[in-house]
N, C-alpha and C positions, 0 to 999 in steps of 0.2 A: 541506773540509766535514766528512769523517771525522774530522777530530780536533778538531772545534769542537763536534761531536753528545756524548761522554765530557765536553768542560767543562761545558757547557749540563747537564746532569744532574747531576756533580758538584756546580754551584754551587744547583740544587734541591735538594740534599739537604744542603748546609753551611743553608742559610738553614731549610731543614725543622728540621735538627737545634736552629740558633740561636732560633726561635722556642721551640720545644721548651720548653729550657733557660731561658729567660726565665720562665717556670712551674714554678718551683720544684717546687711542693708536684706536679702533673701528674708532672714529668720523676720526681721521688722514686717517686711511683706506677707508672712504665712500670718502672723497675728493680725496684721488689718485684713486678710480674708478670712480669717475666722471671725471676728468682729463683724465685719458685712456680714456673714451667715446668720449668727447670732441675732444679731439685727433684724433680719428677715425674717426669722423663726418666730420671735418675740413682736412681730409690728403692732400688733392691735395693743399689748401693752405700753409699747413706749412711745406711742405717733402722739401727739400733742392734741390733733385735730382728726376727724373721717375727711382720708384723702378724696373723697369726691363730693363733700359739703361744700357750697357755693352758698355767696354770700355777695351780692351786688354793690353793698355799701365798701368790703375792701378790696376792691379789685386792683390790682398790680402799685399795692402797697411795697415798699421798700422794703428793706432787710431793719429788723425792729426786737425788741425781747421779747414779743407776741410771737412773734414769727420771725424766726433766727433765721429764715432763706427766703422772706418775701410772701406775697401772693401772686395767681397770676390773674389772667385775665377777667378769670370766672370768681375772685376772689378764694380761691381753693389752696390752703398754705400748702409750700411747693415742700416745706421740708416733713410733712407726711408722705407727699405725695411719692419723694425720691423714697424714704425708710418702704412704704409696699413695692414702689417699682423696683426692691432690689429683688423684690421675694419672684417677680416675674422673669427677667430679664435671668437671677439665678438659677431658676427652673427650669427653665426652657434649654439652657446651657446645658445642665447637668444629664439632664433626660436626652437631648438629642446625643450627647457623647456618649453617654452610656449605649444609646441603638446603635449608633454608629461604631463601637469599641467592638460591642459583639456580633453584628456580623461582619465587620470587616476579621475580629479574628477567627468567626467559623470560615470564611471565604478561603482568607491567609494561609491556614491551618492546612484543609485541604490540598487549595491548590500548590503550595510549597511542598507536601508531602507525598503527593500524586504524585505529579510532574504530569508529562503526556499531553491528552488533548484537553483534559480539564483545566490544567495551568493557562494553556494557551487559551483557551473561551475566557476566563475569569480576569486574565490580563490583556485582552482584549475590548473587554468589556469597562474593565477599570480606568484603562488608555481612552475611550471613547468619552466616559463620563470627566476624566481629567481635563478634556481636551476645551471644555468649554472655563472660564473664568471662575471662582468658585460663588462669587457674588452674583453672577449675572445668572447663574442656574439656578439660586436660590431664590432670584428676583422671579425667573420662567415657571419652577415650581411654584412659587407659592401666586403669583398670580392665573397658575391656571389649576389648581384646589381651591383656591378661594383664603383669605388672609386670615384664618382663624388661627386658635391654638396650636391645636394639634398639627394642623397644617404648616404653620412656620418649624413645629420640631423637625416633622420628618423631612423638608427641603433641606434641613441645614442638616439633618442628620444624613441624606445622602450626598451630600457635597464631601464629605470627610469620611464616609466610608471606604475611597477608593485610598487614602493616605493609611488607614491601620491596617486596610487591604494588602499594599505592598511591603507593609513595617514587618506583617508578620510571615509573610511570603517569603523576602530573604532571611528571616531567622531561621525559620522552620529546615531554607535551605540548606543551613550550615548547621545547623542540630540535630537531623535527622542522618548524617553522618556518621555521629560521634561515637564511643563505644556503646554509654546506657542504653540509647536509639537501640544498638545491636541487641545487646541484652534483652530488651523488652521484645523484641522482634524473636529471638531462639527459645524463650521460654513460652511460644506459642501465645502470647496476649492479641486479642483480635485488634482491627488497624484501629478503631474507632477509638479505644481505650490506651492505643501507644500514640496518638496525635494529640487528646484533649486533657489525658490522664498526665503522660509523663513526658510531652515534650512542653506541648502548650503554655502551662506554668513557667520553662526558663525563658522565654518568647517574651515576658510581660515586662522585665524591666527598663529598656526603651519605648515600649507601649505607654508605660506610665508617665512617662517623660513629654511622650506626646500627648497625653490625653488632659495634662494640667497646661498644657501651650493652646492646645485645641477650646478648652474651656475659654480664654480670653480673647479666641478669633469667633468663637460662636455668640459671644454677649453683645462684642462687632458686627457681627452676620444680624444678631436678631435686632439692637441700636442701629440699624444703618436701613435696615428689612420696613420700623415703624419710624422713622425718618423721610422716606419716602413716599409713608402710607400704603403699605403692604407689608406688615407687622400687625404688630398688636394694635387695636383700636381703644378708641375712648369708650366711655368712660376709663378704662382702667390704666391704672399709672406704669409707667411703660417709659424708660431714661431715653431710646431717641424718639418718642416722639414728644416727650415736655422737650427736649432739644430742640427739632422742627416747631414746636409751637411758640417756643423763647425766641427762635434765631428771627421772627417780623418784628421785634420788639426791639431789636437792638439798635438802630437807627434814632429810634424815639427816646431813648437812653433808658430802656428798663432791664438792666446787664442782666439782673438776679435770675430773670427768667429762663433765659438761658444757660447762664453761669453754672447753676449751683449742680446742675440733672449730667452736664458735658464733663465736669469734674469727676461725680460719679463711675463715668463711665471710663474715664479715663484713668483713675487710681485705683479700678479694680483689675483692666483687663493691663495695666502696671505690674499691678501684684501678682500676677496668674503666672506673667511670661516669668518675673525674676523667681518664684517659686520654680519653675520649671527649669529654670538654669542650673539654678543649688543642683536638683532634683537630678541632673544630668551627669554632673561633678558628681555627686554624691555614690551613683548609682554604678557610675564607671569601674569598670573593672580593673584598669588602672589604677584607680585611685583608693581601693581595698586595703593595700599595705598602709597608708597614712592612719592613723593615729588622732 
């Protein structure tokens, strides 16, 4: 039986992958987001330049073998500047989804498993926080904590808390039905350990679907957040605000400045949604019999 448990997972992960791959343009996507990550991981070896070295003599030099994206204003080559601001822009994503994953599915969990008054307070609550824009709440938090770090996660991490909120509210709905549900419930298991132990887990594979969709609207939330200037500040390299500091340049014809940070941003939170597509097809329980 131990050696039958390694195939059985094995052969879930060869069919994972074959599906995968059947999705060309998907599969192309998962490798330039792991490429971005890698990249981020790696920046102080492979940046050319120290993204926040200014240098007066090359200011908003062209695109050149020096500098394959330009400089900009401060003479600061922009193509360091994009490789750290992935590692920002990817942080900030990853950590708000993760706060936002977990208690929206303690919240879920609960309240889908309760029901009663607690369901109602927590979707009450989740309706209220819905109800406003999810950018404009994120602009209200983080201009009234102040535009730091930490500050931009947790606005953005509460703007999408109330989406894995409801994701896992009606699963729980429909799972805490089912026979196992029962089973765990007549063998006396207390509630806490038949919510997080053994419903919890089937609850996750639309969660996942959403949390790789969520990752490309949060690098938008936090691009859009220092765009504005209530995001991330300078010194540190940060894709919408080299955006906002490119977009007064373009008139004067210096594209690069803008160009190269908007592309950035746009071929990643690309990659995120098509990764999430696969991810959705893949995951579907329809689509288990295919081969």
């Amino acid at each position: 039986m131990q050696k039958e448990e390694p195939r059985l997972r094995l052969t879930r992960l060869q069919i994972f992958l074959r599906r995968l791959r059947r999705n060309t343009l998907s599969f192309g996507a998962l490798i330039i987001i792991l490429a971005i990550t890698l990249m981020a991981v790696v920046a102080p070896l492979i940046s050319p330049y120290d993204p926040n070295a200014t240098d007066a003599n090359k200011t908003l030099f062209s695109v050149s073998l020096k500098h394959p994206m330009g400089t900009d204003i401060f003479g600061r080559d922009i193509l360091s500047r994009v490789i750290y601001a992935a590692r920002v822009d990817l942080l900030v994503a990853l950590v708000a989804t993760i706060l936002a994953l977990s208690i929206g599915s303690f919240l879920g969990s609960l309240s889908g498993y309760s029901g009663g008054w607690l369901d109602h307070l927590v979707m009450r609550i989740v309706d209220t926080v819905m109800s406003f824009p999810s950018f404009v709440l994120a602009m209200g938090i983080t201009a009234a904590l102040g535009n730091k770090l930490i500050n931009v996660v947790i606005a953005i991490a509460i703007t999408h808390i109330p989406i894995y909120t409801r994701l896992i509210r009606g699963e729980m709905l429909h799972i805490r039905e089912m026979e196992y549900a029962e089973a765990a419930r007549t063998v006396g298991n207390p509630r806490s350990r038949i919510i997080f132990y053994h419903l919890l887990p089937n609850c996750f594979p639309p969660v996942i679907v959403q949390a790789t969709l969520a990752m490309g609207w949060a690098i938008l939330t936090v691009a859009g957040l220092s765009f504005i200037g209530l995001g991330i500040q300078p010194p540190a390299s940060e894709w919408g605000y080299m955006t906002a500091e490119g977009a007064t340049y373009i008139v004067s014809g210096e594209w690069w400045v803008f160009l190269f940070p908007g592309l950035a941003i746009m071929i990643t939170v690309f990659c995120f949604n098509m990764v999430g597509d696969a991810l959705r097809d893949i995951l579907d329980p329809r689509m288990r019999g295919i081969r």
